[in-house]
FIKOLZA-1660 file (N, C-alpha, C; in steps of 0.1 Angstrom, whole numbers, plus 5000, padded with zeros to 4 digits):
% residues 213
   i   px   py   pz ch aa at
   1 5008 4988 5000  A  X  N
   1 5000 5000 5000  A  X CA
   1 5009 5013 5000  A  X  C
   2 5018 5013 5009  A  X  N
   2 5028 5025 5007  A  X CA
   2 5037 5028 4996  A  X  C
   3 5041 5018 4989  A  X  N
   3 5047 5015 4978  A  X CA
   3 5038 5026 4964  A  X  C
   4 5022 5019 4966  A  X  N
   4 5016 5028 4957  A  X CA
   4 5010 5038 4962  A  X  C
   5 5014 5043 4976  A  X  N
   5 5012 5058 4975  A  X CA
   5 5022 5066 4972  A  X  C
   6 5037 5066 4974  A  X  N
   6 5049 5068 4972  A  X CA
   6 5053 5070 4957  A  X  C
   7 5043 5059 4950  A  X  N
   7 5046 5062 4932  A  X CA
   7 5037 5073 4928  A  X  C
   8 5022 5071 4935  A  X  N
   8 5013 5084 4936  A  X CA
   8 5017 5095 4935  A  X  C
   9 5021 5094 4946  A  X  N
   9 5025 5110 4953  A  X CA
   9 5035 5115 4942  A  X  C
  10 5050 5109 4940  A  X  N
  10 5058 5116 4937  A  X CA
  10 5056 5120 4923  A  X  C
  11 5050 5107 4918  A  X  N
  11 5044 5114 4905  A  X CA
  11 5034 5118 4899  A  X  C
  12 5033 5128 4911  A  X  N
  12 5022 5140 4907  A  X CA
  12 5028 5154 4913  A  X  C
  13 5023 5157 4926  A  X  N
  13 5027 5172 4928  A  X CA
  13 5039 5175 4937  A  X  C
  14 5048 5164 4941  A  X  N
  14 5052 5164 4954  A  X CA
  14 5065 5176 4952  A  X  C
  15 5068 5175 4938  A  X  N
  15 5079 5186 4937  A  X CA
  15 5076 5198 4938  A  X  C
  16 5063 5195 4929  A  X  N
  16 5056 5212 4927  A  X CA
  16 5053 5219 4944  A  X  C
  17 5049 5211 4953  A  X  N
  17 5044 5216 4968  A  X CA
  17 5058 5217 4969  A  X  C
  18 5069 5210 4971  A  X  N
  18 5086 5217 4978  A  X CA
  18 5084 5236 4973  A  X  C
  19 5082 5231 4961  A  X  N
  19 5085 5246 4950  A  X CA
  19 5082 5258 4954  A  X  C
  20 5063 5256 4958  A  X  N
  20 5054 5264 4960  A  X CA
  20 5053 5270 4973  A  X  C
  21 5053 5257 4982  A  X  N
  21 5048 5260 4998  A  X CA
  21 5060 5264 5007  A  X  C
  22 5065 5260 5002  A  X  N
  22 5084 5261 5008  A  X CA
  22 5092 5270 5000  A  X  C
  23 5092 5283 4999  A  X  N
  23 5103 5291 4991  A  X CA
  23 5113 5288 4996  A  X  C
  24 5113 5297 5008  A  X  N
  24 5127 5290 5011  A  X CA
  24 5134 5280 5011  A  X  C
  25 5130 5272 5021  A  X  N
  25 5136 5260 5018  A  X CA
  25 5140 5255 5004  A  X  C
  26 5135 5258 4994  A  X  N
  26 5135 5256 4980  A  X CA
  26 5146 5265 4972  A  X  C
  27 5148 5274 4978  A  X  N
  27 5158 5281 4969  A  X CA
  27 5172 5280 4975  A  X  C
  28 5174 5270 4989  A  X  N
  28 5184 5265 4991  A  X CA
  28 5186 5254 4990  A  X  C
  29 5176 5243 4989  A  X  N
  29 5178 5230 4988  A  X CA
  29 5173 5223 4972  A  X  C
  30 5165 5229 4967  A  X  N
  30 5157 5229 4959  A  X CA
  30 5162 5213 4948  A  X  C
  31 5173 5215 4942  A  X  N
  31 5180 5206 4936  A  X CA
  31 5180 5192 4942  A  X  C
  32 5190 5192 4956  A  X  N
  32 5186 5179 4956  A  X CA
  32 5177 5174 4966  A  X  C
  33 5169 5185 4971  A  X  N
  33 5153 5178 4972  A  X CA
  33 5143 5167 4961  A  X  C
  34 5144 5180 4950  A  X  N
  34 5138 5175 4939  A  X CA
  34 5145 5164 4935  A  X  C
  35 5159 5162 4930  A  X  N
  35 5167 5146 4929  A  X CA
  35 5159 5138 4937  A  X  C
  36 5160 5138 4948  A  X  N
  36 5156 5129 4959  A  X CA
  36 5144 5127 4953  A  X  C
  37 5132 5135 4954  A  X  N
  37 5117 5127 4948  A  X CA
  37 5117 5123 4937  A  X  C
  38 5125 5129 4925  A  X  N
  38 5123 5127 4910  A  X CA
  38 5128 5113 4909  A  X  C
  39 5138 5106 4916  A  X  N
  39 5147 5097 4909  A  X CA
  39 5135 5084 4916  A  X  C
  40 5134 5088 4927  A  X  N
  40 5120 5081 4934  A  X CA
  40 5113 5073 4929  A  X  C
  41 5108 5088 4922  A  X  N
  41 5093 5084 4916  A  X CA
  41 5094 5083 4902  A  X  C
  42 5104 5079 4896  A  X  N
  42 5106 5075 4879  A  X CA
  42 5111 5086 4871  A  X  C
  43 5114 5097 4880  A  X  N
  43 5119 5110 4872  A  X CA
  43 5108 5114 4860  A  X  C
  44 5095 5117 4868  A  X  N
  44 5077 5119 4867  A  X CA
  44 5076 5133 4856  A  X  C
  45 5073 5137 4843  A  X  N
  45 5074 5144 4841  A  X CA
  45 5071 5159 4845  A  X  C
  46 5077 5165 4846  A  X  N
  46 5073 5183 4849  A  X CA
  46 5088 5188 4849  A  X  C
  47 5089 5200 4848  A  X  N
  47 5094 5212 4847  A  X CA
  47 5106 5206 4859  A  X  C
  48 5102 5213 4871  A  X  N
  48 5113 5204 4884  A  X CA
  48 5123 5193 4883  A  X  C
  49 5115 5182 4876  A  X  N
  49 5121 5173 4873  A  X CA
  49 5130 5172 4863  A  X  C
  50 5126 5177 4852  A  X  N
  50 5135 5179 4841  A  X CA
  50 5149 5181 4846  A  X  C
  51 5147 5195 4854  A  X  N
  51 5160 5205 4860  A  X CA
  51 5166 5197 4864  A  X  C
  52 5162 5188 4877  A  X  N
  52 5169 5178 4889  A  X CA
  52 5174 5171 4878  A  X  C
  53 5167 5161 4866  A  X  N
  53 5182 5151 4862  A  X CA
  53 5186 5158 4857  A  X  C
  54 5190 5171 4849  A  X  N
  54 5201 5176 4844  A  X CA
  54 5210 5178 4851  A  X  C
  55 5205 5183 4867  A  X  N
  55 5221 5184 4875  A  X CA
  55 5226 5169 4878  A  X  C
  56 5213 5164 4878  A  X  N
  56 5224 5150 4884  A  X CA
  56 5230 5141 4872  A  X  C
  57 5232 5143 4858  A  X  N
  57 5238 5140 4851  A  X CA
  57 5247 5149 4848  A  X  C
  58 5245 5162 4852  A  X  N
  58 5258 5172 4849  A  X CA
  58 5269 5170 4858  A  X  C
  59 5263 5165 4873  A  X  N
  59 5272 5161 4883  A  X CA
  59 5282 5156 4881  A  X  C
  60 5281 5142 4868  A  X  N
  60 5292 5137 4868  A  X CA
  60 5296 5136 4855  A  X  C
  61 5294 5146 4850  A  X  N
  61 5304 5153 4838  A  X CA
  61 5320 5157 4839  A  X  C
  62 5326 5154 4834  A  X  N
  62 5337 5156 4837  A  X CA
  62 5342 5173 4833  A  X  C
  63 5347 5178 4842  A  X  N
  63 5354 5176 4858  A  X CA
  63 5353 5190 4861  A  X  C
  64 5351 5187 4876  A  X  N
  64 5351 5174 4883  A  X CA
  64 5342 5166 4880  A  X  C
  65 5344 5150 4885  A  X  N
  65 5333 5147 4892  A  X CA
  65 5326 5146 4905  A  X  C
  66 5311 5145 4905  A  X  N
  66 5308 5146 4920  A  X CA
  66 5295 5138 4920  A  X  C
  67 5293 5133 4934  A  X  N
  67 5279 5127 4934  A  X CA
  67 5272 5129 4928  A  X  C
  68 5264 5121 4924  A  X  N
  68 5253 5129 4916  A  X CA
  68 5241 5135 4923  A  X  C
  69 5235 5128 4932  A  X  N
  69 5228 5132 4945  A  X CA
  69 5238 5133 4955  A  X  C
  70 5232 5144 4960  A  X  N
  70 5241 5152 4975  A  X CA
  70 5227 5152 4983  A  X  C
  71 5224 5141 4990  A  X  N
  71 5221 5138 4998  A  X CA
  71 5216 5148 5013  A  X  C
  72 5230 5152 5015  A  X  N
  72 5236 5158 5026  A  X CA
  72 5232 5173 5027  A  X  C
  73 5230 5177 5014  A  X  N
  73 5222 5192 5008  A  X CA
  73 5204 5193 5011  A  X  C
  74 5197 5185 5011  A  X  N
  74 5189 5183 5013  A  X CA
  74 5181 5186 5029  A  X  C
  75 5175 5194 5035  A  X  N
  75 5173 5195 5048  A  X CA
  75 5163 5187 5048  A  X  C
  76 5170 5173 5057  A  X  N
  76 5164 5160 5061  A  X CA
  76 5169 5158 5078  A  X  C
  77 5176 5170 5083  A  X  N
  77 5179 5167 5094  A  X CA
  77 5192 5163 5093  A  X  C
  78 5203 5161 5083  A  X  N
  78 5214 5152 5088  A  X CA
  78 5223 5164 5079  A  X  C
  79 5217 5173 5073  A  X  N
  79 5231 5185 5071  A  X CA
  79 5242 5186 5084  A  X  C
  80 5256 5186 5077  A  X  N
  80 5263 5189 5088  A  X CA
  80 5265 5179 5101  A  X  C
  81 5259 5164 5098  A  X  N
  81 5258 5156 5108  A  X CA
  81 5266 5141 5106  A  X  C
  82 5273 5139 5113  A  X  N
  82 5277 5124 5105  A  X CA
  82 5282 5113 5120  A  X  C
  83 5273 5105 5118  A  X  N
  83 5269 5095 5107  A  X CA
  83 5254 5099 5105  A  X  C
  84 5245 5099 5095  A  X  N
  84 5230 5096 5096  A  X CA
  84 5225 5092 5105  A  X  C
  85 5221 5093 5115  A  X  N
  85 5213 5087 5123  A  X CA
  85 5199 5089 5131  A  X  C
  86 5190 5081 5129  A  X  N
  86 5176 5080 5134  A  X CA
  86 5176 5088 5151  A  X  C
  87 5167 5095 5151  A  X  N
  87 5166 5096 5166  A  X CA
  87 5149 5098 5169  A  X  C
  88 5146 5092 5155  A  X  N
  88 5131 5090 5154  A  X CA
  88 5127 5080 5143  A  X  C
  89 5131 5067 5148  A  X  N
  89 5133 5054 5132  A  X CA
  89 5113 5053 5129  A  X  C
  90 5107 5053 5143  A  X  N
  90 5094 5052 5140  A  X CA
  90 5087 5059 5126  A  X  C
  91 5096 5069 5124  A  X  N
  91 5090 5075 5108  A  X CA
  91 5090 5068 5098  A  X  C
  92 5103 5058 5099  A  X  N
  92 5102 5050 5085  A  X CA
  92 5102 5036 5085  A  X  C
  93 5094 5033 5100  A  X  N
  93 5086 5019 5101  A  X CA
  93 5071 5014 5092  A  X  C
  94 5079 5011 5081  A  X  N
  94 5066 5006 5073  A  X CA
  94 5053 5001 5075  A  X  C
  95 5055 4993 5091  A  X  N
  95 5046 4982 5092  A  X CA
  95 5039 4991 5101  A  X  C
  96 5043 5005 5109  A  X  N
  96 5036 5011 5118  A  X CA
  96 5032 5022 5111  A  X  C
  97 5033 5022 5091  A  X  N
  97 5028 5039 5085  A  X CA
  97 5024 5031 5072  A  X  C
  98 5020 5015 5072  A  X  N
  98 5011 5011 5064  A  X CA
  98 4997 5017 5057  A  X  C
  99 4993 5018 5062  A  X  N
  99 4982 5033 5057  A  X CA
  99 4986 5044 5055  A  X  C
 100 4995 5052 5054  A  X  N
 100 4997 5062 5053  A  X CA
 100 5006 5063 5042  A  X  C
 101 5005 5075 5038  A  X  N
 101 5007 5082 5025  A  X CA
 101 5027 5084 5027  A  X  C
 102 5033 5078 5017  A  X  N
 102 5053 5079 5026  A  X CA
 102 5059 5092 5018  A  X  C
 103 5049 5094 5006  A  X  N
 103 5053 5106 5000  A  X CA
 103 5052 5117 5007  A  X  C
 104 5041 5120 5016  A  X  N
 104 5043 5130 5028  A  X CA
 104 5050 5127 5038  A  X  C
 105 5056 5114 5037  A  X  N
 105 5063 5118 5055  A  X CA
 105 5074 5124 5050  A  X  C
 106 5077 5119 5031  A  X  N
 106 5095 5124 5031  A  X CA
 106 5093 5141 5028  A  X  C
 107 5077 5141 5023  A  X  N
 107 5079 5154 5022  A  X CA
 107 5077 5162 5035  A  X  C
 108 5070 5161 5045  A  X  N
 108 5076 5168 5054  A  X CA
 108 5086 5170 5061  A  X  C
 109 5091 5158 5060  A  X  N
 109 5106 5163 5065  A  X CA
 109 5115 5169 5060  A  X  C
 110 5114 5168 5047  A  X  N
 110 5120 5178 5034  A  X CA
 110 5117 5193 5040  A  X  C
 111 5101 5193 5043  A  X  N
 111 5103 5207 5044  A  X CA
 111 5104 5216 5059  A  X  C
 112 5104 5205 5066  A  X  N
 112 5105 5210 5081  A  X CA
 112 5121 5209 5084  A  X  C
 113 5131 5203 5077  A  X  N
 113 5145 5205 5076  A  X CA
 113 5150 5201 5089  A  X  C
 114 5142 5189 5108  A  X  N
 114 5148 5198 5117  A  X CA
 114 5146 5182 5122  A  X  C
 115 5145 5171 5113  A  X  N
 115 5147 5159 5118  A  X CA
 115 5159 5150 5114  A  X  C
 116 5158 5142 5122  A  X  N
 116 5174 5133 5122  A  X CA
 116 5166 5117 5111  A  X  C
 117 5166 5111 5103  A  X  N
 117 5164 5100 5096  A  X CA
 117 5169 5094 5094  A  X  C
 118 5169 5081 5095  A  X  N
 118 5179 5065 5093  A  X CA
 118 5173 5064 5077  A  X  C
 119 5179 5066 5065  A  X  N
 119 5176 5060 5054  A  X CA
 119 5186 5042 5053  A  X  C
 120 5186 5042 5062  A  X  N
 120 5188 5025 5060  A  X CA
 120 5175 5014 5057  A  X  C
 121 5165 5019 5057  A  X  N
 121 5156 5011 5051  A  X CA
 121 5152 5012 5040  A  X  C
 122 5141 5000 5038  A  X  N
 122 5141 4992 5022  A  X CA
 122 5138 5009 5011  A  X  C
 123 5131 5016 5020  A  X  N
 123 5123 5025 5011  A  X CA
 123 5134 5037 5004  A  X  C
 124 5145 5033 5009  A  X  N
 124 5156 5039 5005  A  X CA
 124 5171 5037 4998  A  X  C
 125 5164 5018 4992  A  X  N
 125 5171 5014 4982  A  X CA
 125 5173 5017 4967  A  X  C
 126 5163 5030 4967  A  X  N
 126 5164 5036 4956  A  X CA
 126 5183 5043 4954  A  X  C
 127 5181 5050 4968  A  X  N
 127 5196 5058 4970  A  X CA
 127 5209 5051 4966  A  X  C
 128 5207 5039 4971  A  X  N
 128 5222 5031 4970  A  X CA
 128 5221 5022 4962  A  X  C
 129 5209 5022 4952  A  X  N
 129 5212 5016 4937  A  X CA
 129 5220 5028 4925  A  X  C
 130 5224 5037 4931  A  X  N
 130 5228 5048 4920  A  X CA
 130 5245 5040 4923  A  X  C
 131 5248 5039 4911  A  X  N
 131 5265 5035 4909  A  X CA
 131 5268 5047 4893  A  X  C
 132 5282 5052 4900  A  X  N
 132 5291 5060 4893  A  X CA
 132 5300 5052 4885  A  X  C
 133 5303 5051 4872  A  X  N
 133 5312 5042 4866  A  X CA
 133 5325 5047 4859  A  X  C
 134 5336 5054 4865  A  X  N
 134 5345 5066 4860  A  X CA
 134 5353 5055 4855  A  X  C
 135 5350 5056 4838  A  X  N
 135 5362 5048 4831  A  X CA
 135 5372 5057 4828  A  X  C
 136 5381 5058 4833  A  X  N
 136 5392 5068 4830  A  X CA
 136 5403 5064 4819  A  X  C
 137 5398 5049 4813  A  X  N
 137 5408 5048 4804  A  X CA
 137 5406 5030 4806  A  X  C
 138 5402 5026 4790  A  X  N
 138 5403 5007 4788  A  X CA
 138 5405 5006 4772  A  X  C
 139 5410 4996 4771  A  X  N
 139 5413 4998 4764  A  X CA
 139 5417 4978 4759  A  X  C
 140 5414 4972 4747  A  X  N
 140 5421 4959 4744  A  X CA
 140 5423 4958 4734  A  X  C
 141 5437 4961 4731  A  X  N
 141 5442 4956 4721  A  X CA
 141 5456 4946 4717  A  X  C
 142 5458 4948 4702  A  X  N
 142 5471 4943 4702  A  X CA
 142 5488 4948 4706  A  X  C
 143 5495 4940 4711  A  X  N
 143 5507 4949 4714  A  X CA
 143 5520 4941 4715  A  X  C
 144 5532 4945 4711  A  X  N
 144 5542 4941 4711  A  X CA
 144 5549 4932 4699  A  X  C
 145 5558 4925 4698  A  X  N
 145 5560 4920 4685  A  X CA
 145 5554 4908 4684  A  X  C
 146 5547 4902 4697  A  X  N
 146 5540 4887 4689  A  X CA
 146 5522 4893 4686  A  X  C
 147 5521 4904 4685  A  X  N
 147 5508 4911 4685  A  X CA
 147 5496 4900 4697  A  X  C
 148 5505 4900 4709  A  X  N
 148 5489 4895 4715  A  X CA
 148 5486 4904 4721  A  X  C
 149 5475 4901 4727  A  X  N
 149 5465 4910 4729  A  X CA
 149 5466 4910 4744  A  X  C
 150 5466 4924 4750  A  X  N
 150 5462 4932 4762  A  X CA
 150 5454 4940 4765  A  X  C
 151 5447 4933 4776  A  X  N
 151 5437 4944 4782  A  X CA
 151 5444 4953 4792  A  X  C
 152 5443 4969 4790  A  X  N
 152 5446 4975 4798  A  X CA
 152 5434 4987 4807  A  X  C
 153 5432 4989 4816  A  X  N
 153 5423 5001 4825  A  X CA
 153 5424 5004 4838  A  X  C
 154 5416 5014 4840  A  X  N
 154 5421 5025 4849  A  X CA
 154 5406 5028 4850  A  X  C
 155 5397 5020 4859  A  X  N
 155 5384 5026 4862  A  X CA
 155 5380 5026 4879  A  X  C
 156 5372 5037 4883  A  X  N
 156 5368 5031 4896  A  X CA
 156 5351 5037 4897  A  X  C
 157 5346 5030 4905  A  X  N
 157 5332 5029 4910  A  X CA
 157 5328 5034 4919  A  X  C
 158 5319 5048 4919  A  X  N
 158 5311 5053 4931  A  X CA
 158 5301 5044 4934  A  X  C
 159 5299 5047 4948  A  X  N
 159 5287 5039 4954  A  X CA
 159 5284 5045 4970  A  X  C
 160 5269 5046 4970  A  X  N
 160 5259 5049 4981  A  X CA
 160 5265 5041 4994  A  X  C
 161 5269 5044 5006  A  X  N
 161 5263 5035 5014  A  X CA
 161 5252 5033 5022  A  X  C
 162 5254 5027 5036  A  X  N
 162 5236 5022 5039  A  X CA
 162 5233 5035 5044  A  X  C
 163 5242 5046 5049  A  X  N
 163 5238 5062 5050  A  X CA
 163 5233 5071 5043  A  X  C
 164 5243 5067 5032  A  X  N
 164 5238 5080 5020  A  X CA
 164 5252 5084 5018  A  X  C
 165 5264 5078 5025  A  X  N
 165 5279 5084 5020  A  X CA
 165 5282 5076 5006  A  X  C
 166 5286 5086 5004  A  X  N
 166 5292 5084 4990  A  X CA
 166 5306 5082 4988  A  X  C
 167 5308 5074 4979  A  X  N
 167 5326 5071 4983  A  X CA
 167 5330 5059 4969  A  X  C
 168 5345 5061 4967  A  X  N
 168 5349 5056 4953  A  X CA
 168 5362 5044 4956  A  X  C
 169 5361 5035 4947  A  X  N
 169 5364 5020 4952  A  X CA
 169 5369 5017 4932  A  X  C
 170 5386 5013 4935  A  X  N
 170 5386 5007 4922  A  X CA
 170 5379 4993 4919  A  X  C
 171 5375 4995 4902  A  X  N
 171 5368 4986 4902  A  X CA
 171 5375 4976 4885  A  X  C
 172 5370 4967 4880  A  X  N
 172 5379 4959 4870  A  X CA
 172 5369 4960 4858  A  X  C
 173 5372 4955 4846  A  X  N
 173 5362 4954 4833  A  X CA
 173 5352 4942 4836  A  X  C
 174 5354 4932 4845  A  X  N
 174 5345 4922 4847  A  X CA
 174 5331 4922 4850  A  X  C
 175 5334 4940 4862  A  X  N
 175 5322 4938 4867  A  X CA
 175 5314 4950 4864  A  X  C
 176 5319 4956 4852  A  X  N
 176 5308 4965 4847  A  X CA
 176 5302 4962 4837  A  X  C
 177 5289 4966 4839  A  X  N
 177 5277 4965 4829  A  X CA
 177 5284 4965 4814  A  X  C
 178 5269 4960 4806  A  X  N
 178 5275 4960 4789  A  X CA
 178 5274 4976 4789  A  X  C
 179 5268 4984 4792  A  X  N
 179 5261 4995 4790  A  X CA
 179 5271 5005 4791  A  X  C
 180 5282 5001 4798  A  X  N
 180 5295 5006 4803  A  X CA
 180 5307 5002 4796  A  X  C
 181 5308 4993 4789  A  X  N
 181 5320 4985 4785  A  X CA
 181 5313 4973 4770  A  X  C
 182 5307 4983 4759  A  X  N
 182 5300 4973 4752  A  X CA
 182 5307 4963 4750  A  X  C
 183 5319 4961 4743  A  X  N
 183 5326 4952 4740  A  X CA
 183 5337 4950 4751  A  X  C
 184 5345 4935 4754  A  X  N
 184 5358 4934 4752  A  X CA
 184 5369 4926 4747  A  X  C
 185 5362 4928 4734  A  X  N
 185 5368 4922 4724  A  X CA
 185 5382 4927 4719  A  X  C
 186 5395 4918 4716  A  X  N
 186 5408 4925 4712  A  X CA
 186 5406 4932 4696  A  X  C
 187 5406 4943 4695  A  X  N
 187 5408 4949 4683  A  X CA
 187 5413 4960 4685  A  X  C
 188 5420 4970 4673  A  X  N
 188 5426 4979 4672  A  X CA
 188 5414 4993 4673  A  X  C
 189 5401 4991 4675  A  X  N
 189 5398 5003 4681  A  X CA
 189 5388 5000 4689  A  X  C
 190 5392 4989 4701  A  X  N
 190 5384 4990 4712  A  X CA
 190 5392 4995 4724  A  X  C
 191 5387 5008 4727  A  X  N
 191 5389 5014 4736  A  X CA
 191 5378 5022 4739  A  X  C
 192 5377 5030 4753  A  X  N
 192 5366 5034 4760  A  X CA
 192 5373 5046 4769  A  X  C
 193 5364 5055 4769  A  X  N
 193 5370 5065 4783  A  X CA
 193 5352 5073 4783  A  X  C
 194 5350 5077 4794  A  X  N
 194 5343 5083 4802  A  X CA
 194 5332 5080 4812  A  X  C
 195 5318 5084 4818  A  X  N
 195 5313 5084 4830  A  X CA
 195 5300 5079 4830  A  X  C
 196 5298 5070 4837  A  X  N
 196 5283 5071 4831  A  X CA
 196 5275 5064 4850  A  X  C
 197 5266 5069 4845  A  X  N
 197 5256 5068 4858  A  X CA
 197 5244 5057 4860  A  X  C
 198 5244 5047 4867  A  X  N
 198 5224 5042 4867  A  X CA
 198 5224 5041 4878  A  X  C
 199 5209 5041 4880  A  X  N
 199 5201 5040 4894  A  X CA
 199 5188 5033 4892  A  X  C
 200 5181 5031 4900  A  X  N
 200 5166 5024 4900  A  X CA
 200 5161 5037 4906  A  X  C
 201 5144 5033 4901  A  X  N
 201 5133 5041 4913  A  X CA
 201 5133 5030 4922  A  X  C
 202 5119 5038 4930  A  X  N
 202 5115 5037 4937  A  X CA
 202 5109 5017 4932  A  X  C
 203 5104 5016 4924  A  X  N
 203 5097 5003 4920  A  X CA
 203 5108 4993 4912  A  X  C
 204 5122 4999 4913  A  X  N
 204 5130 4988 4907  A  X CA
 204 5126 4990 4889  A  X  C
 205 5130 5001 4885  A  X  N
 205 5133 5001 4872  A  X CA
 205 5142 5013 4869  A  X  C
 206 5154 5005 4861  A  X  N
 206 5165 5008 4859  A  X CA
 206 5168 5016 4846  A  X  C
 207 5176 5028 4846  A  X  N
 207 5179 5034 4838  A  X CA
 207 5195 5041 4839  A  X  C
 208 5200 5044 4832  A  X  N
 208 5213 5048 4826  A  X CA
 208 5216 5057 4819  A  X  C
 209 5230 5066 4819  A  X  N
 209 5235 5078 4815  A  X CA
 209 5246 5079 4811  A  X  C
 210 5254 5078 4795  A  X  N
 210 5269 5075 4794  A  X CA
 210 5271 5091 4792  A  X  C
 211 5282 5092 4795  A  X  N
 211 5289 5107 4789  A  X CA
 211 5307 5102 4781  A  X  C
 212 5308 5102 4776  A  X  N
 212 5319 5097 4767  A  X CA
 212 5326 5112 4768  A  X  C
 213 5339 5112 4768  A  X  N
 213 5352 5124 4769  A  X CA
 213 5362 5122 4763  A  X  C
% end
């Protein structure tokens, strides 16, 4: 039931009320408020939304790169605070806010800015399915005088933790997507360099962002 109020909500007004009802808060947080519902709720069409994925794919245009969601910009209570932590988990106990609407509890807390929240639950596996994929250089080809073939790279991988920190971890050609690394096949023009982003919503559907450099 919360599941489909949460797709409800976000994809209909929930950006537009940050926008409207909340100036302020909106003309400091605005961006990744809006990320935070848009990516949610399927990145829902309107105006707000549009804006939020262009920063969060501009985010990690090179260079720099940066999170794509900043989390931490968002007044959810945990600006300025680390580690995340609940000092009110009862908010995002599913089984005690089964009836109720989850698009308003994130949205008021969005706009009341003055609570502490544990996003370590399920409703917040949207967050830590976003992975950064900085190919900084791959490349397989032929080399040397018996022309065999070498794979060479230099990639590493952002990733969410159960907080919301964000942090970069080398990573190998094995374990990235085709979507990342179409081929790796030995030939004289398979190589690859740049950034690319995916995440899930809210309901587990996955989408993707290459930027090539």
């Amino acid at each position: 039931m919360w599941l489909k109020s949460i797709r409800n909500f976000l994809g209909g007004i929930a950006v537009g009320v940050v926008f409207s009802l909340a100036p302020q808060t909106a003309k400091a947080y605005q961006v990744d408020c809006a990320i935070l519902l848009c990516l949610a709720g399927g990145w829902p069409a309107s105006a707000e939304c549009a804006h939020a994925r262009a920063v969060f794919i501009r985010r990690i245009t090179p260079w720099p790169i940066e999170p794509p969601l900043q989390i931490w910009r968002c007044p959810m209570g945990v600006a300025e605070r680390a580690p995340l932590q609940s000092t009110a988990p009862r908010v995002w106990d599913a089984s005690n806010h089964a009836g109720e609407n989850l698009g308003q509890v994130i949205l008021a807390q969005v706009m009341e800015g003055g609570a502490d929240i544990d996003i370590s639950g399920l409703e917040f596996d949207f967050v830590r399915s976003i992975r950064v994929w900085d190919v900084r250089h791959y490349s397989h080809r032929e080399r040397g005088r018996d022309d065999d073939c070498s794979e060479s790279y230099n990639m590493l991988l952002g990733t969410y933790g159960m907080q919301g920190r964000f942090g970069w971890q080398r990573t190998t050609p094995a374990a990235a997507p085709r979507w990342v690394l179409p081929s790796r096949r030995c030939s004289s023009s398979n190589w690859r360099r740049g950034v690319g982003v995916e995440w899930e919503d809210h309901e587990g559907n996955h989408g993707y962002e290459w930027v090539a450099y």
